[in-house]
DRENLUM-945635 format. One record per residue (C-alpha): residue number from 1; residue in one letter; x, y, z. Coordinates in Angstrom, 2 decimals, padded with zeros to 5 digits, always signed. Example, Ala and Ser with C-alpha at 12.3 -4.5 7.8 and 13.67 -1.06 7.14 Angstrom:
2
<node k="1" r="A" xx="+012.30" yy="-004.50" zz="+007.80"/>
<node k="2" r="S" xx="+013.67" yy="-001.06" zz="+007.14"/>
***
This chain:
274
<node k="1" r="X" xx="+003.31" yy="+011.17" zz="+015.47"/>
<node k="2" r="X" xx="+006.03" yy="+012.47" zz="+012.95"/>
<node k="3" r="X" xx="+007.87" yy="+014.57" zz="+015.90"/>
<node k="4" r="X" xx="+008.19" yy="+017.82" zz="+013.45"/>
<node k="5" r="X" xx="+008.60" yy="+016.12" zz="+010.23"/>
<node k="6" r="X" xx="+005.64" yy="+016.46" zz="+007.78"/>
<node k="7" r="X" xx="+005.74" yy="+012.16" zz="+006.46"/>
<node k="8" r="X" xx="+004.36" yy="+011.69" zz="+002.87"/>
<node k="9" r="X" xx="+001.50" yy="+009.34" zz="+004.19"/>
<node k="10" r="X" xx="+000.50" yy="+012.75" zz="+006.43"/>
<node k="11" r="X" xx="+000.24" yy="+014.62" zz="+003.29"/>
<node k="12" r="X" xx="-002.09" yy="+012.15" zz="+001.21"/>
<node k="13" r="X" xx="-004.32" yy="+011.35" zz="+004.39"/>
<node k="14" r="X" xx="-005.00" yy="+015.49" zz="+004.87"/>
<node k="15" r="X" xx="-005.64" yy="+016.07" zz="+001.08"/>
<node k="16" r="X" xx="-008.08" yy="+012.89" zz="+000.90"/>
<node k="17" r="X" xx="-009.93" yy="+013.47" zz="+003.85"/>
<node k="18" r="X" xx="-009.96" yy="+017.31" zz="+002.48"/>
<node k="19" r="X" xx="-011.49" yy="+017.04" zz="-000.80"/>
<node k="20" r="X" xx="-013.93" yy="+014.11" zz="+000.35"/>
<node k="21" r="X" xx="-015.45" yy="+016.14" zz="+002.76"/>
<node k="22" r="X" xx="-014.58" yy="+019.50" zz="+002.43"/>
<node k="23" r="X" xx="-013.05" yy="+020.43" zz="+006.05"/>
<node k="24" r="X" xx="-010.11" yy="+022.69" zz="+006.16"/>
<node k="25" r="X" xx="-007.20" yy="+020.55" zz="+007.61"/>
<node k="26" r="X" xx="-004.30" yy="+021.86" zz="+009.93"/>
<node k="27" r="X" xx="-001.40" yy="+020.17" zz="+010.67"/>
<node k="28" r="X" xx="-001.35" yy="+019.74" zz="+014.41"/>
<node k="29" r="X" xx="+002.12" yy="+017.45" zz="+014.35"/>
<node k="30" r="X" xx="+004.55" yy="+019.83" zz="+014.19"/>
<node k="31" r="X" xx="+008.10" yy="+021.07" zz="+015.42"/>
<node k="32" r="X" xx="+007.72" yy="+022.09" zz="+019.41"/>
<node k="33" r="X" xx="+004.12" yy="+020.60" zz="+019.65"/>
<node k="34" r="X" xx="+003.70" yy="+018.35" zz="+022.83"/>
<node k="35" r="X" xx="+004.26" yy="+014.90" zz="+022.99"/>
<node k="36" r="X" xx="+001.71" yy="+012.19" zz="+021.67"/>
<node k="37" r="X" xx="-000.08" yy="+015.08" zz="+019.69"/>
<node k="38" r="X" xx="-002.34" yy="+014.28" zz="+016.64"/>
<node k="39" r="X" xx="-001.48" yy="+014.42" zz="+013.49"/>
<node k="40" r="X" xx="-004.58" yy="+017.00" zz="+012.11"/>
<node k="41" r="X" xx="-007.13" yy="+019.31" zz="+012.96"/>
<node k="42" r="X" xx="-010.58" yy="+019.33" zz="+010.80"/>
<node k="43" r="X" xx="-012.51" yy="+022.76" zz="+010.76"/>
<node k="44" r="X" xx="-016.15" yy="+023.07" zz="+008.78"/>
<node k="45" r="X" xx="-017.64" yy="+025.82" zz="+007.21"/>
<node k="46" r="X" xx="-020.82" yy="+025.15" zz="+009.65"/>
<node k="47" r="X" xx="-018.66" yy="+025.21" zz="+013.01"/>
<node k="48" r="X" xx="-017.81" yy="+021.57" zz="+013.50"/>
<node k="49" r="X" xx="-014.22" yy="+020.54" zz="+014.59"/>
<node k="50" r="X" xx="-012.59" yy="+017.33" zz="+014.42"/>
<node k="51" r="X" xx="-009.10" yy="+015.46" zz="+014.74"/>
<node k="52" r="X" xx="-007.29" yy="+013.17" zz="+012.64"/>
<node k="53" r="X" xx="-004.46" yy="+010.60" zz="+013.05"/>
<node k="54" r="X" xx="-002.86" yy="+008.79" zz="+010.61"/>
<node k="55" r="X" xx="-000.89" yy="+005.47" zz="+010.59"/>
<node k="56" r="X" xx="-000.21" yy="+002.45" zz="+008.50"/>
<node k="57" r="X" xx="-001.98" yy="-000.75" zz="+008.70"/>
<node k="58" r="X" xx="+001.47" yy="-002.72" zz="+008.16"/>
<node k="59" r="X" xx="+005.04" yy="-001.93" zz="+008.57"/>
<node k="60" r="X" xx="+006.15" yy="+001.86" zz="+007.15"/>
<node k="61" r="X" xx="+008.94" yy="+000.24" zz="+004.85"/>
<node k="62" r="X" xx="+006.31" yy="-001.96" zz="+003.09"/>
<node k="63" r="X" xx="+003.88" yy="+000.95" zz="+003.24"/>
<node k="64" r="X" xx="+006.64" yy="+003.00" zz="+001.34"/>
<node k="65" r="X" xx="+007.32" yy="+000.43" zz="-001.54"/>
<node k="66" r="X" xx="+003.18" yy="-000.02" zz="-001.86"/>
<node k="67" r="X" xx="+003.25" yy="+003.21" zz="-002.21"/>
<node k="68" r="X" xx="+005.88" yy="+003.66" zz="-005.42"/>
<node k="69" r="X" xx="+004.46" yy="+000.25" zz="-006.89"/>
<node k="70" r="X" xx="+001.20" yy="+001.42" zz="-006.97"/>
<node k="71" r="X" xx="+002.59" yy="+004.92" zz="-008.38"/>
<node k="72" r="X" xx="+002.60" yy="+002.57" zz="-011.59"/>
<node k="73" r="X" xx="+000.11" yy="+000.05" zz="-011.17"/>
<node k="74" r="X" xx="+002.51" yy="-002.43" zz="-010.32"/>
<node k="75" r="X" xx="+003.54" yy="-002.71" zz="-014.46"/>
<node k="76" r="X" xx="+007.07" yy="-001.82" zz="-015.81"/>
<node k="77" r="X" xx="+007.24" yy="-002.03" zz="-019.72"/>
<node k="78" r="X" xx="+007.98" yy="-005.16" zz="-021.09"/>
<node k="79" r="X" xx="+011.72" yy="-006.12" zz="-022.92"/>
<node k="80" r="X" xx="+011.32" yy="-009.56" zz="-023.89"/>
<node k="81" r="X" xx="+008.58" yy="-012.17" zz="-025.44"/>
<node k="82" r="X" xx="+007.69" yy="-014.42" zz="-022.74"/>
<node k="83" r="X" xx="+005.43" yy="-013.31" zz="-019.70"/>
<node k="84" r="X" xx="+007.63" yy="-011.81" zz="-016.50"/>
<node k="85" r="X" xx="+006.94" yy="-011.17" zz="-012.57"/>
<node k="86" r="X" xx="+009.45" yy="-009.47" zz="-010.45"/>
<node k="87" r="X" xx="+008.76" yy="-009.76" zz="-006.76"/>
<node k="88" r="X" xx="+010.70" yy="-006.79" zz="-004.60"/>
<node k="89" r="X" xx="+011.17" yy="-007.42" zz="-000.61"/>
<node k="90" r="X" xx="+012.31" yy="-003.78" zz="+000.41"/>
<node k="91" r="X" xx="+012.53" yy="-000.13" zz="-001.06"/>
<node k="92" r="X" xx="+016.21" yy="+000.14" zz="-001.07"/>
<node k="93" r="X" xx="+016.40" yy="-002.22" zz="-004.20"/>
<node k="94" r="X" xx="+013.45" yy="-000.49" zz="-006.18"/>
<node k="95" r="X" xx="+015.67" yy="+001.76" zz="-007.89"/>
<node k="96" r="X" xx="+018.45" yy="-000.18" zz="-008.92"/>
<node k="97" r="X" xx="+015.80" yy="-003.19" zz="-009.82"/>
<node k="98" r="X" xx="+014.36" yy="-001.01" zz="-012.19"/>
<node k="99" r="X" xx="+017.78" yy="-000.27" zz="-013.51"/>
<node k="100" r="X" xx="+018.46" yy="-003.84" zz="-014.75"/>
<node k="101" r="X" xx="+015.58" yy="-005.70" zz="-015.04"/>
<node k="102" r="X" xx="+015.52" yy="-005.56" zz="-018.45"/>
<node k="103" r="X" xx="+018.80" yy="-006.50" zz="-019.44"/>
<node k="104" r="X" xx="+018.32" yy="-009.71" zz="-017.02"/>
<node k="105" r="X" xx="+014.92" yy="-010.72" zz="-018.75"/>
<node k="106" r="X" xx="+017.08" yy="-010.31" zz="-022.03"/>
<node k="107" r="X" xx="+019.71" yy="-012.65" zz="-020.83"/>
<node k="108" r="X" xx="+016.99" yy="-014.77" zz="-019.61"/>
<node k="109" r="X" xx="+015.22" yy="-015.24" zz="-023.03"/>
<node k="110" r="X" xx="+018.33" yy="-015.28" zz="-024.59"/>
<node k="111" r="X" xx="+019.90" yy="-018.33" zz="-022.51"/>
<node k="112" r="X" xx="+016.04" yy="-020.27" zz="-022.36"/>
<node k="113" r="X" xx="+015.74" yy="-019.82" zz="-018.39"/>
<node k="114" r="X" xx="+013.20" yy="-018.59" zz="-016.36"/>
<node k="115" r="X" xx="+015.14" yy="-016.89" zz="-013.42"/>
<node k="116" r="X" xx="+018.62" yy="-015.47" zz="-012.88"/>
<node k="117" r="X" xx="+020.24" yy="-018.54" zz="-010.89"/>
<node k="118" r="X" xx="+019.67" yy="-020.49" zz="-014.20"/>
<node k="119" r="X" xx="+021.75" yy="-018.12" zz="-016.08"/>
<node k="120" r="X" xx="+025.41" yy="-019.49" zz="-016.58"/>
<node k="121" r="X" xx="+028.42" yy="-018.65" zz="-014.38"/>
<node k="122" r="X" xx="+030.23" yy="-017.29" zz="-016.75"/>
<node k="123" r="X" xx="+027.37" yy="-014.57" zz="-018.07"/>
<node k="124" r="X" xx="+026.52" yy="-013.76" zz="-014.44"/>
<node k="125" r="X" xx="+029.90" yy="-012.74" zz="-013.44"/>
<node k="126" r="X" xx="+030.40" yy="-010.27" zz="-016.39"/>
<node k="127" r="X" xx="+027.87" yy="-007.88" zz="-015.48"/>
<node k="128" r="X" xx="+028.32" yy="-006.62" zz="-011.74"/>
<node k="129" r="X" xx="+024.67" yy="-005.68" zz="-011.37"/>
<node k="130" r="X" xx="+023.44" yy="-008.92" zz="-012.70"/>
<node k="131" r="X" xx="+026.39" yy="-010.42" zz="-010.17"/>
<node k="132" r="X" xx="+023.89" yy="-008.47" zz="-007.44"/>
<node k="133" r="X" xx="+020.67" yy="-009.33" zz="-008.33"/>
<node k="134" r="X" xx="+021.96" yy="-013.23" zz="-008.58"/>
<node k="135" r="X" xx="+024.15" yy="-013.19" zz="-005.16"/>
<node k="136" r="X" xx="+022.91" yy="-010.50" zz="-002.67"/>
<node k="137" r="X" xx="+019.43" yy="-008.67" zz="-004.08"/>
<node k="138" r="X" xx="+016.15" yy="-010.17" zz="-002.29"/>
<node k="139" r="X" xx="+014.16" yy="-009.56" zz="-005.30"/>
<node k="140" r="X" xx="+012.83" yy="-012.35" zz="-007.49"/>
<node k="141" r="X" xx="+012.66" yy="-012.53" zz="-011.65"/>
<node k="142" r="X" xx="+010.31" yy="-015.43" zz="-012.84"/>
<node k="143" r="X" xx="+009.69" yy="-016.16" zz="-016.34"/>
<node k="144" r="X" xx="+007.20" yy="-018.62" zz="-018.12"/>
<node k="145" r="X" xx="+008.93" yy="-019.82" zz="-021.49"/>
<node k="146" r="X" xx="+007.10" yy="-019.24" zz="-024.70"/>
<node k="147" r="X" xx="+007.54" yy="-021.33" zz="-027.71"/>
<node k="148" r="X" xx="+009.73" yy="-019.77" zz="-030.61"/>
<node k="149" r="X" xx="+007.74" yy="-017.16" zz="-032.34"/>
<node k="150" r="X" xx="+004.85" yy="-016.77" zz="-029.65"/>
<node k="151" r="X" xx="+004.81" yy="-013.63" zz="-027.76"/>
<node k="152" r="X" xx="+003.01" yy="-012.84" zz="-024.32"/>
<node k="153" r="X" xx="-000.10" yy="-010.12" zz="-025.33"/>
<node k="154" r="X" xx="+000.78" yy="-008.56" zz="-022.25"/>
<node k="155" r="X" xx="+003.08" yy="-005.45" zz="-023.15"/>
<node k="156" r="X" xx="+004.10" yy="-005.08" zz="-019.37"/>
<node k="157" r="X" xx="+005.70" yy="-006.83" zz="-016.44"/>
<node k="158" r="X" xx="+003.91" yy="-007.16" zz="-013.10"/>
<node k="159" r="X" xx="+006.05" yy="-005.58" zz="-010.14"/>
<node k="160" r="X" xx="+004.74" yy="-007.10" zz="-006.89"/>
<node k="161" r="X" xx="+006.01" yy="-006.90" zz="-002.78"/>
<node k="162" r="X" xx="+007.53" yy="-010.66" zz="-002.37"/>
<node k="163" r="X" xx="+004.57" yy="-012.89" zz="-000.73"/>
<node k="164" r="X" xx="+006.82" yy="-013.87" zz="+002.25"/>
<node k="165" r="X" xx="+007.66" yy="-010.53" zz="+003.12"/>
<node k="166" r="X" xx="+003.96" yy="-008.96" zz="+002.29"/>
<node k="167" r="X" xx="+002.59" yy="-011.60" zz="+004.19"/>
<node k="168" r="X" xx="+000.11" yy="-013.06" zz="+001.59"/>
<node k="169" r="X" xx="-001.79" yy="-015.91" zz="+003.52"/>
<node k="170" r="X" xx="-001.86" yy="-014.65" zz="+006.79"/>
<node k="171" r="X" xx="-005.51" yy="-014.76" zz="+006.78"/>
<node k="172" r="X" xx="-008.08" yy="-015.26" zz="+004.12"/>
<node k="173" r="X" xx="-011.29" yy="-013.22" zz="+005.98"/>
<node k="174" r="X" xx="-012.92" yy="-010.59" zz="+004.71"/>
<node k="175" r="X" xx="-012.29" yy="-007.18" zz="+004.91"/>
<node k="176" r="X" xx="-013.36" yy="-005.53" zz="+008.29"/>
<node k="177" r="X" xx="-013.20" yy="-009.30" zz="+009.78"/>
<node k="178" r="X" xx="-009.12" yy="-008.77" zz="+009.49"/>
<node k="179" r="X" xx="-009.16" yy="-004.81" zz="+010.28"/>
<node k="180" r="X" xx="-010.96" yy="-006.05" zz="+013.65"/>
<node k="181" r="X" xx="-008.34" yy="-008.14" zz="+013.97"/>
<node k="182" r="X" xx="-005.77" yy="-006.01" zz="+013.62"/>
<node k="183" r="X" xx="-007.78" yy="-002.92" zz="+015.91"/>
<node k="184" r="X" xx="-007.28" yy="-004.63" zz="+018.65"/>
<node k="185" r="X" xx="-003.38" yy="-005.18" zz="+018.61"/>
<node k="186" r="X" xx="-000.56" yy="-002.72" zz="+019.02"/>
<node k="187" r="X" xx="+000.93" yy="-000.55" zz="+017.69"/>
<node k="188" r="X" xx="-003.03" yy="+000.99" zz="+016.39"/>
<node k="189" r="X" xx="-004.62" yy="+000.23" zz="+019.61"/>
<node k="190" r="X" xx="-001.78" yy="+003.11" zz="+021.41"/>
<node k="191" r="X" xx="-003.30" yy="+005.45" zz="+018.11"/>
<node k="192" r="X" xx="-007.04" yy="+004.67" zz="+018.68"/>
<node k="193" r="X" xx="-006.58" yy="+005.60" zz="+022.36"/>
<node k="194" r="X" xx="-004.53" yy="+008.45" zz="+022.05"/>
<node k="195" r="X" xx="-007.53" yy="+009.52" zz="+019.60"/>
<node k="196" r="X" xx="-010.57" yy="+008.52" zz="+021.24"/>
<node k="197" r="X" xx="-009.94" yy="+011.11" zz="+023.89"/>
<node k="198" r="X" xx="-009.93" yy="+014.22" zz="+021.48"/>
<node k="199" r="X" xx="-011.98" yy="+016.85" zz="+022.08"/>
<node k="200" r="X" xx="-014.19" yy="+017.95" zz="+018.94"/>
<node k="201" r="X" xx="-017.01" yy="+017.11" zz="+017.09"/>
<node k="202" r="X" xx="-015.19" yy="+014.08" zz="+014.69"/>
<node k="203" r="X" xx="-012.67" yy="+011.98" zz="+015.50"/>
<node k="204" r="X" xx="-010.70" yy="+010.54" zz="+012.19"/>
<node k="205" r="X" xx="-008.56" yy="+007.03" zz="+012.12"/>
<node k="206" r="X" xx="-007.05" yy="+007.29" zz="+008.39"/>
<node k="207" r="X" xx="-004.92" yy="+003.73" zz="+007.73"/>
<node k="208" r="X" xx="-002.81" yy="+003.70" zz="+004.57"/>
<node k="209" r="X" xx="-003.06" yy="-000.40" zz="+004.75"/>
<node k="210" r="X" xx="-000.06" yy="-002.72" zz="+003.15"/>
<node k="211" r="X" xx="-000.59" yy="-006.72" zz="+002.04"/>
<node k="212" r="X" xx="+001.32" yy="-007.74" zz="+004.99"/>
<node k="213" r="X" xx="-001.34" yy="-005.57" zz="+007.63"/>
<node k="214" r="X" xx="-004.72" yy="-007.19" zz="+005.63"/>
<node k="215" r="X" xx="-003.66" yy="-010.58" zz="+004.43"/>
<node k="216" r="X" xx="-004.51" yy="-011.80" zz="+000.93"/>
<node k="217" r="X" xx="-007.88" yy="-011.63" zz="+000.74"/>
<node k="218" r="X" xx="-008.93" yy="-008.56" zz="+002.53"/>
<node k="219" r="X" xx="-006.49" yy="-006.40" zz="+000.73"/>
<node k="220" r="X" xx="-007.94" yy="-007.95" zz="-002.30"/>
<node k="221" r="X" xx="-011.40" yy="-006.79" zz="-001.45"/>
<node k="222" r="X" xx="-009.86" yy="-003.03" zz="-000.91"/>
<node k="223" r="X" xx="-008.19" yy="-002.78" zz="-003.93"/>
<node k="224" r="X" xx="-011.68" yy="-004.00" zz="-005.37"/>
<node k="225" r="X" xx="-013.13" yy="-001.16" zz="-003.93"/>
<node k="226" r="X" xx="-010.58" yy="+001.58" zz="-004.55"/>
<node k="227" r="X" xx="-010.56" yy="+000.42" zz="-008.54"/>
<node k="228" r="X" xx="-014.15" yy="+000.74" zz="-008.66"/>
<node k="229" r="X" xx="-015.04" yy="-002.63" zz="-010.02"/>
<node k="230" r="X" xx="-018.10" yy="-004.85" zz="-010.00"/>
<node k="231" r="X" xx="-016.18" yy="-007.70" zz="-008.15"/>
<node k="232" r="X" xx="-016.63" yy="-005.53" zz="-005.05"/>
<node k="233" r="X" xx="-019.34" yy="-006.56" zz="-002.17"/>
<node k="234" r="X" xx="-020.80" yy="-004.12" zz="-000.49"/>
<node k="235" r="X" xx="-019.58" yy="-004.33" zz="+003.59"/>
<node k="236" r="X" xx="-021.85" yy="-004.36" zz="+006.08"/>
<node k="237" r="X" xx="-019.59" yy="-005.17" zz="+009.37"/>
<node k="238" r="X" xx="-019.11" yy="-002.56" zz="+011.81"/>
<node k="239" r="X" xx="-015.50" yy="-001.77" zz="+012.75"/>
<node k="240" r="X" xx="-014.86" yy="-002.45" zz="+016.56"/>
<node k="241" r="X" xx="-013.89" yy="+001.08" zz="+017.65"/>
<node k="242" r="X" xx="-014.70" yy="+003.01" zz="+020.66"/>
<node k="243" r="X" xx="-017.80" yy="+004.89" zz="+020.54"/>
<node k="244" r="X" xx="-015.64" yy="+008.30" zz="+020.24"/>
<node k="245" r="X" xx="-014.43" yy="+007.13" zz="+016.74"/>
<node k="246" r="X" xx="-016.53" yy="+008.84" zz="+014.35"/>
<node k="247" r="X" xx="-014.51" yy="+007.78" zz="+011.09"/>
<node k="248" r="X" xx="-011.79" yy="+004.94" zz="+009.57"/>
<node k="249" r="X" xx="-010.62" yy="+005.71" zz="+006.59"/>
<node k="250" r="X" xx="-008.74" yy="+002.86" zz="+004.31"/>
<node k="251" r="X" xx="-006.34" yy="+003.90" zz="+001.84"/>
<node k="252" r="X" xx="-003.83" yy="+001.70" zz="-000.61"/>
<node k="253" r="X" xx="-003.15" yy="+004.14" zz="-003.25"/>
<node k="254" r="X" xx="-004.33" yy="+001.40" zz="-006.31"/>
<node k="255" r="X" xx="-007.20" yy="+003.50" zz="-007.30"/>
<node k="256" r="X" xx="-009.69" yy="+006.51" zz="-007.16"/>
<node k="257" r="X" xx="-011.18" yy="+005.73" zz="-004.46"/>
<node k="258" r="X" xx="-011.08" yy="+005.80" zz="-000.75"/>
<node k="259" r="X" xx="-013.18" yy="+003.41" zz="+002.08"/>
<node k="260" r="X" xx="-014.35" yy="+004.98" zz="+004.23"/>
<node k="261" r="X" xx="-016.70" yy="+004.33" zz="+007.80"/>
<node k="262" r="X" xx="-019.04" yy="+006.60" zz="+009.14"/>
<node k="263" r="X" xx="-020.19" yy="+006.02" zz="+012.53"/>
<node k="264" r="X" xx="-024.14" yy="+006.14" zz="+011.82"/>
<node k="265" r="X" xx="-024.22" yy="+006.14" zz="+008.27"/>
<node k="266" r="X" xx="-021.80" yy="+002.58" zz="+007.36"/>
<node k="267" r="X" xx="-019.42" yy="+002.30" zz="+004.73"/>
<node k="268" r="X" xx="-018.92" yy="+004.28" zz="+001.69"/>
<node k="269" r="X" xx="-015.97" yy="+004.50" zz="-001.42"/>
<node k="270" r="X" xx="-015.69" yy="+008.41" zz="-002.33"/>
<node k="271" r="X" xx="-014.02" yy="+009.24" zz="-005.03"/>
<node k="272" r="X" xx="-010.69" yy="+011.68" zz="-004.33"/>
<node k="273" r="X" xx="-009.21" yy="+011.80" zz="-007.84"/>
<node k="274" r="X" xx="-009.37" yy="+011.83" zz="-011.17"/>
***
């Protein structure tokens, strides 16, 4: 529930779930609307009616910097020769990150060190923003040195959430065997139950999932599916919903696609965009 406010993750669930299946959606979530109200209203052509509530499968913040990474595929252009990760821990810093990365990577090359803290004292301390990223930033800049006259192929660097904080390793199951997990645990057990007693024909779970709410290797296999590649295997395990669920959608904003259950008819990928 957004109390009123119409959240960005609101927006993307109703236009997915729209042009996948072709319901008319109404916001249901709005200013003066009673408490613990859902978050949509579905309306066919052929008289069905459904509901729809939307969360995130991980915590909003990392949600919101998934979101903005994934905006670019996780690749800012390149400055230097050798190859580059930067590794962000919270939205606030996205935007001033961006600002100086490339003058630190310069430095970087420049001076023959792989991250910041190597840098000199005496360069760090003339440059307030490079001062920040080495003394109070979260972020992370790692470089692997080249030889002289050998350049990376890669024309970009990779922009990634900061494993500690995404939570890479917390498990290593597959796909639904984690969203199970996770089902059954607040805070989307208090949204499952607040939906499973919706009147209606459908009843809609949409989950924009984060690296931290999956683990490694289940957001792995979502990505897989959402970019359309061959990696992908085909899931067969049934979410553990109640019986009123009708439909989980999955959503990380990496590719075309969308995952989606249908109670009856399994799991499918849709494509929502071009």
């Amino acid at each position: 529930m957004s109390g009123g406010r119409d959240r960005n993750d609101e927006v993307i669930a109703r236009r997915i779930v729209e042009r996948v299946t072709g319901a008319r959606i109404f916001r249901t979530d709005i200013a003066g609307a009673p408490q613990r109200s859902l978050d949509a209203r579905l309306e066919y052509d052929d008289g069905r009616t459904g509901w729809m509530e939307v969360t995130s499968l991980g915590r909003e913040w990392e949600y919101r910097l998934a979101a903005q990474l994934s905006g670019e595929q996780g690749r800012w252009p390149k400055p230097g020769r050798w190859s580059w990760i930067i590794q962000l821990d919270h939205p606030s810093e996205l935007k001033r990150i961006r600002k100086i990365y490339a003058r630190a990577i310069e430095l970087c090359e420049e001076h023959g060190v792989g991250t910041v803290d190597q840098l000199p004292l005496a360069v760090i301390e003339t440059d307030a923003d490079l001062e920040w990223l080495w003394a109070e930033s979260t972020a992370s800049l790692f470089g692997v040195a080249l030889p002289p006259g050998v350049s990376d192929a890669s024309t970009y660097v990779r922009v990634s959430m900061n494993s500690s904080v995404s939570n890479w390793g917390r498990g290593n199951g597959g796909l639904v065997e984690e969203l199970n997990h996770e089902l059954h645990r607040q805070p989307l057990s208090a949204h499952i139950d607040k939906l499973q007693i919706a009147s209606g024909d459908e009843r809609h779970l949409f989950l924009h999932a984060t690296q931290g709410g999956l683990g490694e290797g289940a957001f792995y296999d979502l990505i897989q599916f959402e970019l359309d590649s061959p990696e992908a295997s085909p899931l067969s395990i049934t979410p553990e919903l109640p019986t009123a669920i009708t439909h989980l959608w999955l959503h990380s904003g990496w590719g075309k696609r969308v995952t989606r259950w249908v109670r009856g008819s399994g799991w499918d990928h849709p494509r929502y965009r071009d």
